[in-house]
C-alpha positions in Angstrom: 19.2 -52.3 -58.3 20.2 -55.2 -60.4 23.1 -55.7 -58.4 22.2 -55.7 -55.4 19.8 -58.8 -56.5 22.7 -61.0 -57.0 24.8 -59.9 -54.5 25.6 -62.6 -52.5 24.8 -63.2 -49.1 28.0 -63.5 -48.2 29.6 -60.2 -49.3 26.6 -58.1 -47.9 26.7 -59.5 -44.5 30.3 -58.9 -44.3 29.3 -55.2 -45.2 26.9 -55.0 -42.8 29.0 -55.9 -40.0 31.3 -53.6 -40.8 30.0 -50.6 -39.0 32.6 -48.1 -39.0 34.1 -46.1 -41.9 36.2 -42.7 -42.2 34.7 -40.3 -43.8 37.6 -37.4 -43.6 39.2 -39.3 -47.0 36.2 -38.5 -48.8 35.9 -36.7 -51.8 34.3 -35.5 -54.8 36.6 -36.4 -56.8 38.2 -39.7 -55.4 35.0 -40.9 -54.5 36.7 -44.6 -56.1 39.2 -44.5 -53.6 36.4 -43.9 -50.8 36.1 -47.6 -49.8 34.8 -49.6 -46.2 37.6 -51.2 -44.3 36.3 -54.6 -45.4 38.6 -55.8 -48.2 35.9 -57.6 -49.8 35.1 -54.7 -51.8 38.6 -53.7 -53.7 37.2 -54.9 -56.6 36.2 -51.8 -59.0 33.0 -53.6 -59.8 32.0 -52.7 -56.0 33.8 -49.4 -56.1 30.6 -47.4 -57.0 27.9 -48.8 -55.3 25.7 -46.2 -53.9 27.8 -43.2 -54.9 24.6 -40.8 -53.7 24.6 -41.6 -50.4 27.5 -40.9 -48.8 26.9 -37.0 -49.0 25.0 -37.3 -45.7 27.9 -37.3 -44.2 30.2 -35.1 -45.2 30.2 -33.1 -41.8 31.2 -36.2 -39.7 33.8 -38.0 -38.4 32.5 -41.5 -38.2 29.1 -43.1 -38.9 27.7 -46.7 -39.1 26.4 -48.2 -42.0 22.6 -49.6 -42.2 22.8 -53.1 -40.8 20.2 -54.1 -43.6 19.2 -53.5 -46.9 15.8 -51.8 -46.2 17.7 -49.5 -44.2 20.3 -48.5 -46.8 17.5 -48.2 -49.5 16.2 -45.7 -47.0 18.6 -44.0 -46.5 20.2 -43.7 -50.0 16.7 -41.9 -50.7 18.1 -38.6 -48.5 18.4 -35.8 -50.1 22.1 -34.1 -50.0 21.9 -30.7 -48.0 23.0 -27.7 -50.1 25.4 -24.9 -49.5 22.4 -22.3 -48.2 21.7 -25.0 -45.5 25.1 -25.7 -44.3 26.0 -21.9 -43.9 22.7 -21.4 -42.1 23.5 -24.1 -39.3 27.4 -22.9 -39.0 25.6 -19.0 -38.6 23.3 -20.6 -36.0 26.0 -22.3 -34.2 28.6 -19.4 -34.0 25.9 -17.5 -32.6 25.0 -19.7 -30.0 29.0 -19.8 -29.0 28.5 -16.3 -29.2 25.4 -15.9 -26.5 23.6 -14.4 -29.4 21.1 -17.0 -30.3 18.1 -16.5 -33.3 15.6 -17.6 -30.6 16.6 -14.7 -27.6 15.0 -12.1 -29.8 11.8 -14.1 -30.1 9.0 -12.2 -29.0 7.7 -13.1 -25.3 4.3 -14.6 -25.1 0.9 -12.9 -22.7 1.9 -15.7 -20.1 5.4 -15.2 -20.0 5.3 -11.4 -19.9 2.6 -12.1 -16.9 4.8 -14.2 -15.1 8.3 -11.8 -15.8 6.4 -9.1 -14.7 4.8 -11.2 -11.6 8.6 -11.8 -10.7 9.9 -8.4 -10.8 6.6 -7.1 -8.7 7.7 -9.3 -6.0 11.0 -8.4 -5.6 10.5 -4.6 -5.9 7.8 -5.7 -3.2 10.5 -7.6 -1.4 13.0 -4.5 -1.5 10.1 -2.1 -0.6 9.2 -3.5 2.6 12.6 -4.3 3.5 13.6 -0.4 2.6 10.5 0.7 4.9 11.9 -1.7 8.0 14.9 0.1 7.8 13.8 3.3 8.0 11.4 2.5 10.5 13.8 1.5 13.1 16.2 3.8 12.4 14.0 6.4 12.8 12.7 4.8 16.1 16.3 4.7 17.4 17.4 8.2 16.3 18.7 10.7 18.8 16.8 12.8 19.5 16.2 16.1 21.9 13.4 14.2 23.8 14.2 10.9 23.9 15.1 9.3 27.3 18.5 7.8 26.6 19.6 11.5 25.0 18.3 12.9 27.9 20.3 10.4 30.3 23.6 11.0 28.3 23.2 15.0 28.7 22.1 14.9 32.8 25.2 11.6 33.4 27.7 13.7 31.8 26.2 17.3 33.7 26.6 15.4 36.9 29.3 13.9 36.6 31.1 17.3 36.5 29.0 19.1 38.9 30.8 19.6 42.6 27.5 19.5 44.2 27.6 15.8 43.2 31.2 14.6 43.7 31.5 16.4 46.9 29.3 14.4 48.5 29.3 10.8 46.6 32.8 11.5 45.2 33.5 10.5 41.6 30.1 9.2 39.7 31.2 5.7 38.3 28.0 4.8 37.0 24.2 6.0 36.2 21.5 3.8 35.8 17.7 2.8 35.6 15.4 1.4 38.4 16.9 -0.9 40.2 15.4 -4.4 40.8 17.4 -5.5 43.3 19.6 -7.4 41.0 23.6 -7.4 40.5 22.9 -6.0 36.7 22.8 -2.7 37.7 23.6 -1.6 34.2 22.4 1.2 31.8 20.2 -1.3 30.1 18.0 -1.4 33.0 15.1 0.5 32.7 14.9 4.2 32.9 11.4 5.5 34.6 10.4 8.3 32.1 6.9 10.1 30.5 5.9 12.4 28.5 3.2 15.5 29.0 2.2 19.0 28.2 1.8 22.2 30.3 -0.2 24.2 30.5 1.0 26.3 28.1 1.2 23.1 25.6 5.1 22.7 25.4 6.2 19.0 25.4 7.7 18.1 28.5 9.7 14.5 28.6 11.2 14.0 32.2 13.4 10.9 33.6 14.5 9.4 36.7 17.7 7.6 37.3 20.3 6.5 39.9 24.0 7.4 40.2 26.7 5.3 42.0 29.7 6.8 43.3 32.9 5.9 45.2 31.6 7.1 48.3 27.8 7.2 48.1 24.9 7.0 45.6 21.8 9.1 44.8 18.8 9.9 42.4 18.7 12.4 39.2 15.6 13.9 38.1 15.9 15.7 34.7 13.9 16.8 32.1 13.9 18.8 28.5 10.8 21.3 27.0 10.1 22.7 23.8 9.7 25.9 25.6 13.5 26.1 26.1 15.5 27.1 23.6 18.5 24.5 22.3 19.2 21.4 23.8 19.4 22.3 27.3 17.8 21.0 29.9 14.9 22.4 31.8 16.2 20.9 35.4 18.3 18.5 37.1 18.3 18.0 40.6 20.4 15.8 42.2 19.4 14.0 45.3 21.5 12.6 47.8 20.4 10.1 50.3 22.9 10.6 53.5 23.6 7.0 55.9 21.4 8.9 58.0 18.4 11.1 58.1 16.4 12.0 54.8 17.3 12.7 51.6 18.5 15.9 50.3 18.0 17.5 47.2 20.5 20.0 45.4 18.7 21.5 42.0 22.0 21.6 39.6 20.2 23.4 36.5 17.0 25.0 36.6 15.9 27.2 33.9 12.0 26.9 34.3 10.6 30.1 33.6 9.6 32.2 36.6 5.1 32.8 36.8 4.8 36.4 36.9 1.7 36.6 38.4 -0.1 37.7 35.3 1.0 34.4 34.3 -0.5 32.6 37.2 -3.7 34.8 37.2 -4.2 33.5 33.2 -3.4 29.7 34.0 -6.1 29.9 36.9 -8.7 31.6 35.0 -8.2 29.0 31.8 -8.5 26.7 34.1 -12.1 27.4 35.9 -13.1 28.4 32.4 -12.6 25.2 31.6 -13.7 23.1 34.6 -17.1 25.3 34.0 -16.8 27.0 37.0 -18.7 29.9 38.1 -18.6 33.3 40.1 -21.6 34.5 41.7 -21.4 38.1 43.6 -22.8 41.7 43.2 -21.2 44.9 42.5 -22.2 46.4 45.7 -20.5 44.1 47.5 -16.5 44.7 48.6 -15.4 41.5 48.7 -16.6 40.7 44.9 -14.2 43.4 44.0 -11.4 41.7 45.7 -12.1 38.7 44.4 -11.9 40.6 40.6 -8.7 41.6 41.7 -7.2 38.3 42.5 -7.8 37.6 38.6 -6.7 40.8 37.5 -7.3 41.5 33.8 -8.2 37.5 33.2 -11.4 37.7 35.2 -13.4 38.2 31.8 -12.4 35.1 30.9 -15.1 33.6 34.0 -18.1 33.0 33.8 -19.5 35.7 36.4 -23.0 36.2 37.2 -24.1 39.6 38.8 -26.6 39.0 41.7 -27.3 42.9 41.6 -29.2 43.6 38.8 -32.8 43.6 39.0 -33.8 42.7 35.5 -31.6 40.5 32.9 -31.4 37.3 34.8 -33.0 34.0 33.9 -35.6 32.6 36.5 -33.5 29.8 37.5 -30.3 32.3 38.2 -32.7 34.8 40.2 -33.6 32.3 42.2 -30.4 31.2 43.2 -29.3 34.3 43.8 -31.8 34.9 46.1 -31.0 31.4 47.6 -27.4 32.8 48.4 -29.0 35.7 51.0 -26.3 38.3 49.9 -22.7 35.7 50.7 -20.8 37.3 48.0 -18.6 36.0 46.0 -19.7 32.6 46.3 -18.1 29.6 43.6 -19.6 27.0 41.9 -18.2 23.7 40.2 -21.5 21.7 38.8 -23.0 20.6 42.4 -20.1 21.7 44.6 -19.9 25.0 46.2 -17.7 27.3 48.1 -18.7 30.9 49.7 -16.2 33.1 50.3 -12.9 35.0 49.3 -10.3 32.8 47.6 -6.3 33.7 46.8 -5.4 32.4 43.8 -3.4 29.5 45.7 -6.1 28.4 47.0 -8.3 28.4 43.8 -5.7 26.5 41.7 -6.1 23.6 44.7 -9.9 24.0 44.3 -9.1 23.5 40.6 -7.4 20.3 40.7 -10.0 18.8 43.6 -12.5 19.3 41.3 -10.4 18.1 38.2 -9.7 14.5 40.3 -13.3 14.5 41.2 -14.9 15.0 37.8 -12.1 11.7 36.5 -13.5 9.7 39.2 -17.0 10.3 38.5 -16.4 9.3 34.6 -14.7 6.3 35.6 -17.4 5.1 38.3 -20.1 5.6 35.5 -18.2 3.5 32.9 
């Protein structure tokens, strides 16, 4: 401390300017030789000033010296790190060389769990909905037995093999939709189809398109049910529209089933049942027994009220009955009737009058 009280100006400004030293010389043990590049100092009276603090910097390369006194005092104070430190920061840096840093196994915090979690939520949500798209629209394109464009590949290919069809348009180039009159007469034009039930309750999906060949055109009609077995078709009918006179139609495939008429006597009785029709007649009367016939074992399944009897009938009925003055058998839909003997073919037309007429009186009201 003394010394540096009658240093002279001189000397310590030249070793303040001097702002770069080596400190790879350095040593414990030739800490004599350890000297600035100003020669002012090769005296050995200078040789050991401040032999404490130049262990801060050991680990560098180059430094600069404290441009004032204060500033050396300060920083001759600074403790020298021990061994324990030095190993702990060369651990800590190999690590972080390795991607294996002390602070990556740090526990996470409530926010940052909230937020990782937050993440990961939206891009499972992100995959999920995409996932469900997909599936979606693949199963909206899928081919299937009763959708229209696997129903137009089955009847294109069928007709276009058939001799029904080549005979009279020649060889089919093309099939395609409705046609709107444009010169895209293509396959992606629409293709008139729908979709129903039967009556008994097998889906029924039926199209219409057109056919173009080297000598002619026509139409198709085609359709598929679940009431036939495999993947054939239920019909196709080709029909050929001649440069003169009216179409003609040529059914190609046809496996319908044929009504036995036990099957047409049940479809007509389900459906009066149904409309809420009713039979009025007598058992003494002939014509009631005909009319029994027509329906065959199915007629219990009609609501049939028996004029006849004496006792057993509700005021209202007697007095209808009455009304009727012995015209057996005598039908009646709500306020519609009609006397007389009916054949089945003529019932089934009564049905679907009376099927039209109860729609438009539902739609009138609303």
């Amino acid at each position: 401390m003394s010394f540096l009280t009658t240093l002279r100006p001189r000397l310590l400004n030249k070793f303040a300017s001097s702002s770069i030293f080596n400190v790879r010389h350095y040593s414990q043990r030739t800490r004599r030789s350890f000297l600035p590049a100003t020669s002012s100092f090769t005296s050995s009276r200078n040789t050991s000033l401040f032999p404490s603090q130049w262990h801060l910097y050991r680990t560098s390369t180059r430094t600069r010296i404290p441009t004032t006194v204060s500033s050396y005092r300060a920083l001759s104070t600074a403790k020298r790190p021990n061994a324990e430190s030095a190993e702990e920061a060369s651990s800590i840096i190999q690590q972080s060389v390795d991607g294996n840093h002390p602070n990556d196994n740090l526990p996470m915090t409530t926010g940052q769990k909230v937020a990782e979690g937050g993440k990961a939520s939206m891009i499972i949500g992100a995959f999920g909905v995409a996932a469900a798209c997909a599936g979606l629209l693949a199963w909206e394109l899928r081919p299937t037995k009763f959708s229209p464009q696997s129903i137009f590949d089955k009847a294109l290919s069928a007709v276009r093999e058939h001799p029904d069809v080549t005979m009279r348009i020649g060889n089919v180039e093309k099939g395609y939709g409705t046609d709107h009159g444009g010169k895209s007469e293509g396959r992606r034009n629409f293709t008139a189809h729908d979709e129903f039930e039967d009556e008994e309750g097998h889906k029924i999906v039926r199209i219409k398109f057109n056919v173009k060949g080297t000598r002619g055109q026509g139409t198709v009609f085609a359709a598929v049910s679940s009431g036939v077995s495999g993947d054939m078709l239920q019909y196709l009918i080709f029909q050929h529209q001649p440069s003169r006179g009216k179409p003609i139609s040529y059914s190609l495939v046809d496996n319908r089933r044929v009504l036995t008429t036990e099957d047409k006597q049940m479809r007509l009785s389900q459906n009066i049942a149904k409309i809420g029709g009713v039979m009025y007649g007598s058992e003494d009367d002939p014509y009631t027994q005909r009319q029994k016939m027509e329906f065959g074992d199915y007629f219990d399944k009609i609501k049939y009220v028996d004029c006849s009897k004496e006792h057993g009938l509700e005021k209202q009925t007697q007095e209808y009955c009455e009304k009727l003055k012995g015209k057996f058998p005598t039908w009646k839909f709500g306020e519609n009737v009609y006397p007389g003997l009916r054949t089945k073919e003529v019932m089934d037309k009564i049905c679907k009058f009376e099927v039209q007429h109860a729609a438009q009186q539902a739609e009138a009201k609303k």
